[in-house]
C-alpha positions in Angstrom: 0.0 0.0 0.0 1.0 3.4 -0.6 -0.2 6.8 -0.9 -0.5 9.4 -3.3 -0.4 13.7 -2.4 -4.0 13.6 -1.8 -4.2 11.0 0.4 -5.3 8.1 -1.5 -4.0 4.5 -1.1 -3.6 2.1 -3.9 -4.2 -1.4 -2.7 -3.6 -4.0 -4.7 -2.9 -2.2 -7.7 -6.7 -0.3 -7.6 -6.7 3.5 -5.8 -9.3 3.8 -2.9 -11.0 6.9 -1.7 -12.8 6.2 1.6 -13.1 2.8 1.0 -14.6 3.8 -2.6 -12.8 3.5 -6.7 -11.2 7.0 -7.0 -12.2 9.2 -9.5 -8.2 9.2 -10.6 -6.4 6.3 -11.3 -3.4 6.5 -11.6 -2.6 3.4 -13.2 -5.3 3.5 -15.7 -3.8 7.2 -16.7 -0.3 6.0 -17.6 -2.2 3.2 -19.2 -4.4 5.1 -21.6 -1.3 7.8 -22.5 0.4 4.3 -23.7 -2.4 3.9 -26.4 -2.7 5.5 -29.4 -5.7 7.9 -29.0 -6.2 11.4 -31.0 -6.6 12.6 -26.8 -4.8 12.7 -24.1 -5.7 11.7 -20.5 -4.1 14.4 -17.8 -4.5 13.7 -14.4 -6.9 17.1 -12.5 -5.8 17.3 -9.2 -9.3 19.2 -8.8 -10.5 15.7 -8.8 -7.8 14.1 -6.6 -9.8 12.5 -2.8 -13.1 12.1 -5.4 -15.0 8.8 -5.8 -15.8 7.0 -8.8 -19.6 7.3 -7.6 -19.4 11.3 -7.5 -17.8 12.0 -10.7 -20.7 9.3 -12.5 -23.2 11.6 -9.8 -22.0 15.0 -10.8 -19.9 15.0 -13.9 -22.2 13.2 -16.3 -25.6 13.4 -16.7 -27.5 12.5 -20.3 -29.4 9.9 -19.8 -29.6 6.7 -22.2 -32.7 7.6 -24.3 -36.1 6.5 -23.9 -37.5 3.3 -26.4 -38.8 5.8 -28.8 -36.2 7.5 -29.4 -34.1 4.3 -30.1 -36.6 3.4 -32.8 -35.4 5.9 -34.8 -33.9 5.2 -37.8 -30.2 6.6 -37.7 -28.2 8.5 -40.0 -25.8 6.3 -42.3 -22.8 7.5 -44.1 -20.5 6.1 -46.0 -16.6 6.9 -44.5 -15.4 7.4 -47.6 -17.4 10.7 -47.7 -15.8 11.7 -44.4 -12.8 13.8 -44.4 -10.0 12.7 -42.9 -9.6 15.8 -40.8 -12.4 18.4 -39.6 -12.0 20.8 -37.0 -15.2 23.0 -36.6 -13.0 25.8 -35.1 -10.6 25.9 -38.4 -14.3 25.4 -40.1 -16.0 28.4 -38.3 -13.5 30.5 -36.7 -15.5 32.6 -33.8 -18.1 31.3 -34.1 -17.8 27.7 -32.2 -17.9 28.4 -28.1 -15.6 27.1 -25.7 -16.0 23.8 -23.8 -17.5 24.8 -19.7 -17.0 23.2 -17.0 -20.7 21.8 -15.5 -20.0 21.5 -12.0 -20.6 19.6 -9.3 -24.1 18.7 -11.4 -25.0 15.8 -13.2 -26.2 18.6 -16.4 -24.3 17.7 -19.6 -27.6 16.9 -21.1 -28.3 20.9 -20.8 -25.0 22.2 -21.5 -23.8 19.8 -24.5 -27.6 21.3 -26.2 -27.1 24.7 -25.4 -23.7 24.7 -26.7 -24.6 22.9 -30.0 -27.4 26.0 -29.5 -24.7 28.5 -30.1 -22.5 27.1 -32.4 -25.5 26.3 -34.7 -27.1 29.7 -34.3 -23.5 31.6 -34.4 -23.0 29.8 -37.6 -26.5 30.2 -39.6 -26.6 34.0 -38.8 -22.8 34.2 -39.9 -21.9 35.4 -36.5 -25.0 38.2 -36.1 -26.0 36.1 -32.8 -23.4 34.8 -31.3 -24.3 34.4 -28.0 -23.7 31.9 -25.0 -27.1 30.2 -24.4 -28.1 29.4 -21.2 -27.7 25.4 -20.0 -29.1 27.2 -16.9 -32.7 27.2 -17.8 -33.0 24.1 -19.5 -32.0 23.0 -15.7 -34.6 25.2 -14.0 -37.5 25.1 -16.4 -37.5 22.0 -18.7 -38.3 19.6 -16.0 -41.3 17.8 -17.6 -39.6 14.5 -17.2 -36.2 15.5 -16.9 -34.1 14.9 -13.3 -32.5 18.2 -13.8 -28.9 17.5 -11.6 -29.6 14.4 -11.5 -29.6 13.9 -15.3 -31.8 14.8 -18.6 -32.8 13.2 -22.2 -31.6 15.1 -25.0 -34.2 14.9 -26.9 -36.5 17.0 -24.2 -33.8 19.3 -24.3 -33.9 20.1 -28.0 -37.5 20.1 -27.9 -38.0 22.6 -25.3 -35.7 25.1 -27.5 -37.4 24.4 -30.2 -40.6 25.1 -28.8 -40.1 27.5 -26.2 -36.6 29.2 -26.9 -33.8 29.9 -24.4 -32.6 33.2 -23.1 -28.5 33.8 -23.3 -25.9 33.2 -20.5 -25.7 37.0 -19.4 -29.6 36.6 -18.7 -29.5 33.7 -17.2 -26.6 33.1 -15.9 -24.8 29.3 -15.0 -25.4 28.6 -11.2 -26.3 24.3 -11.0 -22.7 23.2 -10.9 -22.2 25.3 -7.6 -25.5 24.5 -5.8 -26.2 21.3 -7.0 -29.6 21.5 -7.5 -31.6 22.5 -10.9 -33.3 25.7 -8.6 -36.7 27.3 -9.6 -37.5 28.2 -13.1 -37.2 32.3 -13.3 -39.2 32.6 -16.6 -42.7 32.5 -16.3 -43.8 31.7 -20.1 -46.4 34.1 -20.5 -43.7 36.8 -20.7 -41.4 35.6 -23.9 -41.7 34.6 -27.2 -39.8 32.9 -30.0 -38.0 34.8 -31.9 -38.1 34.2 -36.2 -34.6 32.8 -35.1 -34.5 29.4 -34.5 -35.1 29.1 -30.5 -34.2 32.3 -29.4 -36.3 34.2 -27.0 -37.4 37.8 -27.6 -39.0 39.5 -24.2 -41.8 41.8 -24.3 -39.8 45.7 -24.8 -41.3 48.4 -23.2 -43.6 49.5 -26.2 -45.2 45.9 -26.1 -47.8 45.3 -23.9 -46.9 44.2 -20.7 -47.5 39.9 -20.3 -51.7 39.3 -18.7 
């Protein structure tokens, strides 16, 4: 047995943290930097004294989707019409948003489709919009079904922006991955609409009338 700076012990070749599988594994690191991947495996010391069972709690979250959903019929292409190389940043300079941390909060399902969000709307206004949109209240409001930090389908996700729209970061701003918990929805939604843009919300200005 021995143990590493953050207090962990490695018995019998497997790291424990309070008698649980850490998070990092050492040996399973220098492992995967031995294979031949196009990424790299670094080892966070923001995650060192972390359990296996918290980072599947808190740094996951999209759940498998529902038997419907698998009955769809998938996309097929051919890889010969791939390109060997594609790199949406080199694609769409500025216009592809940077990858955010979630938090202690099982959301990816809200932050991987808000992100999409931007990209895609960044890229079909040729960079008019080209906001941050808020994973924030797909936590707090699209809960129809959904666990909110406990987990979400992605499909609900994509169907509430289409149907309802989402407000950007600056209005909204990212607080889940701090709390933990999804919190209470801030947008009543008498008092938006969707925009001719594809799922963004306009509110009422002060020459509209005001929300009954």
């Amino acid at each position: 047995m021995h143990f590493n700076s953050s207090g962990n012990s490695c018995v019998n070749g497997r790291w424990k943290c309070d008698e649980s599988t850490c998070l990092i594994q050492e040996d399973l690191l220098e492992k995967v930097q031995q294979g031949r991947y196009t990424w790299q495996a670094r080892n966070y010391s923001m995650f060192w004294g972390r359990s296996l069972d918290e980072g599947i709690k808190y740094r996951l979250g999209t759940l498998f989707p529902e038997q419907s959903v698998q009955n769809m019929n998938e996309i097929v292409i051919k890889p010969r019409e791939l390109p060997a190389h594609f790199d949406a940043r080199e694609r769409w300079p500025g216009l592809i948003h940077e990858v955010r941390d979630q938090g202690d909060c099982g959301s990816s399902w809200a932050v991987s489709t808000t992100t999409i969000s931007s990209d895609r709307l960044a890229i079909l206004t040729d960079g008019r919009i080209n906001a941050t949109v808020s994973p924030q209240q797909l936590l707090s409001c699209n809960q129809h079904r959904q666990r909110g930090c406990e987990g979400g389908y992605l499909d609900r996700a994509w169907w509430y922006i289409r149907k309802l729209g989402v407000v950007d970061e600056l209005c909204y701003p990212y607080e889940s991955g701090r709390t933990r918990e999804p919190g209470d929805c801030r947008i009543p939604k008498r008092s938006y609409k969707v925009s001719s843009y594809y799922g963004v919300i306009e509110f009422p200005t002060e020459n509209s009338a005001a929300p009954g």
